[in-house]
N, C-alpha and C positions, 0 to 999 in steps of 0.2 A: 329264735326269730328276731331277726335287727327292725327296731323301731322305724315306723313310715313317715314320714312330714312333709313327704312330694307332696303333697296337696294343700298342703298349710300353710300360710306366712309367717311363722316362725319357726326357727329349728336350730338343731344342733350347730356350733359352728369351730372354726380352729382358732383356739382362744388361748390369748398369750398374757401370760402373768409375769411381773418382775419377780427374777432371783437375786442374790447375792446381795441384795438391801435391806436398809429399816424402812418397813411400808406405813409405819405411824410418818416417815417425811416424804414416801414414793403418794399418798392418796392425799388429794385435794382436791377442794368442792367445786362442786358443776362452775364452769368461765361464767355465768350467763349470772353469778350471785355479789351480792354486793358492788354495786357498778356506780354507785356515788358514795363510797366507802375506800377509797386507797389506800385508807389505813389498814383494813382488812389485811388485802393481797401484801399490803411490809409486813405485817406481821409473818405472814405465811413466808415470806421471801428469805425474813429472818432465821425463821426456824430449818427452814429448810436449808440453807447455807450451802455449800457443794456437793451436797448430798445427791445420786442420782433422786428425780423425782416427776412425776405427771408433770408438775410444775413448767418444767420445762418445754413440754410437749402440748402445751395451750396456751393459749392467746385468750388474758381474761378480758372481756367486751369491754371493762372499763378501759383498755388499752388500747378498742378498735381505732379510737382516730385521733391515737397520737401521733405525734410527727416523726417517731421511726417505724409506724407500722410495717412498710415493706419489709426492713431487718427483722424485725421482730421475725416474722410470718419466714424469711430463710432462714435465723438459727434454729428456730424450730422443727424446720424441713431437715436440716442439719444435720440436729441431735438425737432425731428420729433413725436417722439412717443408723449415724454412729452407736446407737443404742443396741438397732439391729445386728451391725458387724460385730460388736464387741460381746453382742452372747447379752445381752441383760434380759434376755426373756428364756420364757421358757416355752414349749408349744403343747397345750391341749387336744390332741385331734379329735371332733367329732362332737365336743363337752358342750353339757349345758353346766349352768354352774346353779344351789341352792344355795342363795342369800339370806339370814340373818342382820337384819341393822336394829341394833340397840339405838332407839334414838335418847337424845338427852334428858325429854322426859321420862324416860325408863318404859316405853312403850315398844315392842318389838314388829317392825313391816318386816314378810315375808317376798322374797320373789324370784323371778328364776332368770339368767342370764343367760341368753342366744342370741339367735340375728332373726331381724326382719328382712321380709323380701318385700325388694322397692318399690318392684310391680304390681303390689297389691295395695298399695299405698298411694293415695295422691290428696295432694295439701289444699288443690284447689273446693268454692262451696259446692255445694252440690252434688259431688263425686256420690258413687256408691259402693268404693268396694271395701276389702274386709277387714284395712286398714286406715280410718281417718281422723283428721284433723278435728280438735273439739276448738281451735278457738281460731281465729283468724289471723292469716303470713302477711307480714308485712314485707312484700317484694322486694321495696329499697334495703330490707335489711339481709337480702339474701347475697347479693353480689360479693360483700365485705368478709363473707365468713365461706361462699367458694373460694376466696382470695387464701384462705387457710387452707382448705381441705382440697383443692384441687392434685397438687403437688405433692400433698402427705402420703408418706408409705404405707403409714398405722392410721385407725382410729382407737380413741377412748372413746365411751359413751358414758353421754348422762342421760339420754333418753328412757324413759319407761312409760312400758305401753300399760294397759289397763283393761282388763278382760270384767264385764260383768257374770258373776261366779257365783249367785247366790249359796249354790250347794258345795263348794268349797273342795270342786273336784280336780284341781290342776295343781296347785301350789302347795296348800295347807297338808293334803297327805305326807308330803317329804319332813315335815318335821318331826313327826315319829320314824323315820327310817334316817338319820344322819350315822349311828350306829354302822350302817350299812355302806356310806361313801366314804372317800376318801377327802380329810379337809385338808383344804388345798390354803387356809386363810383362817387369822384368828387375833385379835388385835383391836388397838385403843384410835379413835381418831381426833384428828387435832381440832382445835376450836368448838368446840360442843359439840362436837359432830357426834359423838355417844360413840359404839362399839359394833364392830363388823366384822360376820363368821360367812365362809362359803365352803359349800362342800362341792364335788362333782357327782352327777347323777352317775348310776350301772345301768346297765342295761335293760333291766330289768323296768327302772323309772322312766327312763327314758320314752320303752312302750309305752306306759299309765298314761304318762304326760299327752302321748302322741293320741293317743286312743281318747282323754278328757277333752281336748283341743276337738278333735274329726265332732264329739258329740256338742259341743257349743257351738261347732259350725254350722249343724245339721239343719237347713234351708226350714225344713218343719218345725221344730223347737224354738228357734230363732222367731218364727212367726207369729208362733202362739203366745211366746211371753212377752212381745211387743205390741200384741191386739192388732197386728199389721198384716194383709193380705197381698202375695205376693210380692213382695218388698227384699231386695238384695241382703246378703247378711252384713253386718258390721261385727266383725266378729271381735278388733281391737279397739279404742279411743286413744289417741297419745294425749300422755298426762302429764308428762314434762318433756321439757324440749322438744315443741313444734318446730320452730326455726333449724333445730339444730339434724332434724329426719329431713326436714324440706330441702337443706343444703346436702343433705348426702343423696335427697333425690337428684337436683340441678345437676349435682357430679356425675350420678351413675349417666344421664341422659346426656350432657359431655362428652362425656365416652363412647356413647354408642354411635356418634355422631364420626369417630375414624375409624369405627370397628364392622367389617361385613357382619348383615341380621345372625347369621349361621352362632357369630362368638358373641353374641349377648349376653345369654342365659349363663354365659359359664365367668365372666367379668367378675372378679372381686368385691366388684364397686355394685354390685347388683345387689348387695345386702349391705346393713347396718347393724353393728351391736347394738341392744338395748337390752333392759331388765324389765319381766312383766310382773304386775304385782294385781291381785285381785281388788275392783273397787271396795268389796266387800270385807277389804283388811279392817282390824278391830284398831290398827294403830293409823289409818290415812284418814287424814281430814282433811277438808280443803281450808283452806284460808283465804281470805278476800286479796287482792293484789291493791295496795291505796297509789293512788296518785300525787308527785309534788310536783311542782308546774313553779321552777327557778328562776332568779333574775325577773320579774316579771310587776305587772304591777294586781296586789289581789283585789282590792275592788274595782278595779277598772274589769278586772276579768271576772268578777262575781254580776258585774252590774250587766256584763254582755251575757253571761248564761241565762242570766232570766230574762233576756229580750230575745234571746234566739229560740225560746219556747211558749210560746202564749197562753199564758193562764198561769205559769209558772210565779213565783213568789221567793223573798227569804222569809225567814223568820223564826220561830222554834221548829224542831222538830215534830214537835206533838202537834202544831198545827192544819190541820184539815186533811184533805184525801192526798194520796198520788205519789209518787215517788221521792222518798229523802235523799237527800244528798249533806252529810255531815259533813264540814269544811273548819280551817284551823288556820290562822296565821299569827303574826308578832302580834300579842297582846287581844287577839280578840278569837269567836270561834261563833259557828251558826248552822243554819242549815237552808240548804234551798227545795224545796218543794215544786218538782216538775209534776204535768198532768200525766197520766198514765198513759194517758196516749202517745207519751215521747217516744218508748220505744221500750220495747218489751224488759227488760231489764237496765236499772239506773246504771251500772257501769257503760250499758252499750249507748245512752243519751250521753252518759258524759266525755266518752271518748270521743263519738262523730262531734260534740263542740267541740274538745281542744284539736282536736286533726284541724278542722276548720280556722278556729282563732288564730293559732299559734302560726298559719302561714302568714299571717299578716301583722300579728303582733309580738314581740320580745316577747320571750321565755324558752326552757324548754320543758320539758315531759319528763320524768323518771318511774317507773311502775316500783313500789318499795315492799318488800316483805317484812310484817312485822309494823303494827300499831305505834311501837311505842319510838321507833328508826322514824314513822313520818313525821310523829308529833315532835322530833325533835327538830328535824329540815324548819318544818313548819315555824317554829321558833325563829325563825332566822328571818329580817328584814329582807324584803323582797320574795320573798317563799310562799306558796299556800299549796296544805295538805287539803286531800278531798280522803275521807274516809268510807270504805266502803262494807257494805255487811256480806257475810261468806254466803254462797251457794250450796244448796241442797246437793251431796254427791249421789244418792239414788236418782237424780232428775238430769244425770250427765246423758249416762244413754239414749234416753226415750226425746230429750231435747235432740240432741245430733241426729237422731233418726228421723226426726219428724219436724224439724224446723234449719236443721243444720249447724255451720258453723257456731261459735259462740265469738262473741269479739273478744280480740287478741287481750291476755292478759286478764282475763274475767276470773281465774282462779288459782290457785296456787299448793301445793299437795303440801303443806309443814310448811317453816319457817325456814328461813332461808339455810341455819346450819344442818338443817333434816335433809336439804336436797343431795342426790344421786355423788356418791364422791370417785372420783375416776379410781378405775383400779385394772380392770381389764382391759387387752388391749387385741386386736388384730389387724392385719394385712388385708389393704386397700386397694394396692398394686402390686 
């Protein structure tokens, strides 16, 4: 019996891996990581030398608006082809892939590699179907990265969706049957990235998978464990890379736009590779996302946050009710105390101010992964970090369900060398 996932938004897809290379210099980390680090990407650029590699095949965001991005964005287009012609892949038909990532702290995330379908996904708030968006798209940033994926022949993906799993029936069983697939990947990765094994499902998994998936979907189950009466299912969260599903949605609907309704469903571009990983991993934590707000001046922009919320104060931390907000700059550090009423969560008070400020005032904005990366920014004349505390990831679900979006950036799955490192690839067009 061949495994069913017509009904599902995830499935099997034809999934292409580099041969004939060293994939310790072909995988590197999701574009969207270290973006006021450029030291990071020499390093990588270093190592990687003319070596084939992912590297090539993305445009790291720190790179989005420099002054050769057009080039940038055709050698890419380029190498992609050339990659094609010259045989550098190899083709999976049908595979889901079982993922292994030793991360650096020696903790192991589990998750499985297919494709999402588009159409059950949409980035906008309020949506309800069985793929959505847990934080909020920032639209301007959508245009710069179709500018990428329009054209391209392949995608990589760093996206991973997020299935709530308490009983640990989709993913966690493949770790006792590897025995069983075939490993397709086995190997060290560069910059603390730890270590990454992938096997391919049989057939056999394939079903389980398909069969765990129908029962998480199941309209009844779904209701009962969210205390929700008739309420649509959410059967995914994306966990990383919102931006980066939202642009493979803009593409697919692109497309549909020169294509008779009839060729839709059958479009390339109508799916996206991602990796699903249970919220319920023993290795996923979320991490708070901190803010540095550059070139800027920090009490003239400390003095405006507490006027743009009434009742709001600085002072210690420990002082009186309401939401903290830890803050850092050259030589000095504090905290400001918004009323609870600002807005349900302190990242989302302190996003709508700088949205708001920063039109009107010098600086910019950087979302930084990793405490000790802000508190270094922070050191620097004209700089101020805002520190923020992590989110509950049991409270991911039942918030999107029941309140919706989260604002953009409100979380972050590891530290930045923990994120998603590109390694599979498929066909777009």
């Amino acid at each position: 019996m061949k495994a069913d996932f017509t009904s599902l938004p995830f499935r099997p897809a034809d999934i292409l891996l580099p041969k004939d290379c060293d994939y310790d210099k072909w995988s590197v980390v999701a574009c969207d990581q270290y973006t006021s680090q450029p030291e990071y990407w020499e390093r990588v650029e270093q190592r990687v030398g003319r070596s084939p590699s992912a590297l090539r095949l993305i445009l790291p965001e720190s790179s989005l608006d420099g002054p050769q991005v057009e080039m940038d964005i055709t050698d890419i287009n380029a190498t992609m082809a050339a990659y094609l012609r010259e045989g550098r892949f190899k083709t999976l038909p049908g595979a889901m892939v079982y993922v292994e990532r030793t991360l650096f702290s020696g903790k192991v995330r589990r998750g499985l590699v297919g494709m999402a379908d588009l159409t059950a996904y949409d980035y906008e708030p309020g949506s309800d179907v069985l793929i959505r968006a847990t934080e909020g798209v920032v639209h301007t940033r959508i245009p710069p990265r179709v500018a990428v994926r329009k054209n391209a022949p392949i995608e990589l993906p760093h996206a991973m969706l997020l299935c709530d799993d308490p009983g640990r029936t989709v993913v966690e069983p493949l770790a006792a049957e590897t025995a069983s697939m075939e490993l397709l990947y086995d190997f060290d990765l560069m910059e603390q990235g730890g270590h990454v094994k992938g096997w391919r499902l049989n057939e056999t998994q394939l079903e389980r998978v398909a069969s765990a998936l129908a029962a998480l979907a199941d309209p009844a189950a779904f209701n009962a464990k969210y205390g929700t009466e008739n309420q649509p299912v959410m059967l995914f969260a994306v966990g990383d890379g919102n931006h980066s599903l939202a642009t493979a949605k803009e593409c697919y609907e692109r497309q549909k736009r020169f294509m008779p309704p009839e060729k839709w469903d059958s479009l390339p571009a109508r799916f996206a590779l991602c990796e699903l990983v249970n919220l319920h991993d023993g290795s996923l934590e979320f991490e708070p996302i901190h803010r540095v707000v550059f070139h800027t001046d920090p009490q003239a922009l400390l003095d405006a946050l507490v006027r743009a919320y009434p009742g709001a104060r600085r002072g210690a931390a420990s002082e009186g009710d309401g939401m903290t907000l830890g803050w850092l700059c050259a030589g000095a550090g504090g905290a400001v105390t918004l009323p609870a009423s600002a807005a349900r969560l302190p990242v989302a008070a302190l996003q709508s101010f700088l949205d708001d400020y920063l039109m009107d005032h010098e600086g910019r904005v950087d979302y930084i992964h990793g405490e000790e990366v802000a508190r270094e920014f922070a050191a620097r004349p004209g700089n101020i970090a805002f520190l923020l505390p992590p989110m509950d990831k049991e409270a991911l679900f039942p918030t999107v369900i029941h309140d919706g979006v989260l604002p953009r950036k409100t979380f972050s799955m590891g530290e930045a060398h923990d994120k998603r490192f590109y390694l599979e690839a498929r066909k777009i067009r």
